[in-house]
Phi, psi and omega in degrees: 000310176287019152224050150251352168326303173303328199275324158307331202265359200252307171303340180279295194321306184287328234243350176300315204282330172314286180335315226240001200230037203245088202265292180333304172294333172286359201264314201285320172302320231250327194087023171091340164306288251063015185061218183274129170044035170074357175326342183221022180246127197241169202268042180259281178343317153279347160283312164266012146287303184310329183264328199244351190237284200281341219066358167276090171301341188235019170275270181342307196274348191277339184281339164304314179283352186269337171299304167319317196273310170318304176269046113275313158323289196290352198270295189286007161252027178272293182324295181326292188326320197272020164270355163262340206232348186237135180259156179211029155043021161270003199106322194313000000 
């Protein structure tokens, strides 16, 4: 088991960043609307209905850079954390 640890720390990493990209299924259920009472507007969706839908471009790139920096966090306190918990069988 601890040396299947990176391969666990690598799939929790893509799958934090995935979490934050689940853009397609809401367009495609909702028809790009957000659905019934916003039921499905997640907030890639709402980065694109504000830039491609109203034209506010520059509403848009600021919320695209709160996306980046918010999944640059969490990627790095994925990282700290997994110096207590992920082995790489090198001796370390």
């Amino acid at each position: 088991m601890p040396l299947l640890t990176p391969i666990i720390f690598f799939n929790l990493v893509l799958q934090v960043i995935n979490s934050f990209q689940s853009f397609t299924q809401a367009f495609v259920v909702s028809g790009g609307t957000g659905g019934p009472s916003d039921s499905t507007l997640f907030y890639s969706l709402y980065l694109y209905e504000e830039g491609f839908g109203r034209l506010h471009m520059g509403y848009a790139s600021a919320m695209a850079w709160l996306l980046v920096v918010i999944v640059g966090v969490l990627t790095a306190i994925n990282f700290y954390f997994s110096k207590r918990w992920v082995f790489y069988g090198d001796g370390k």
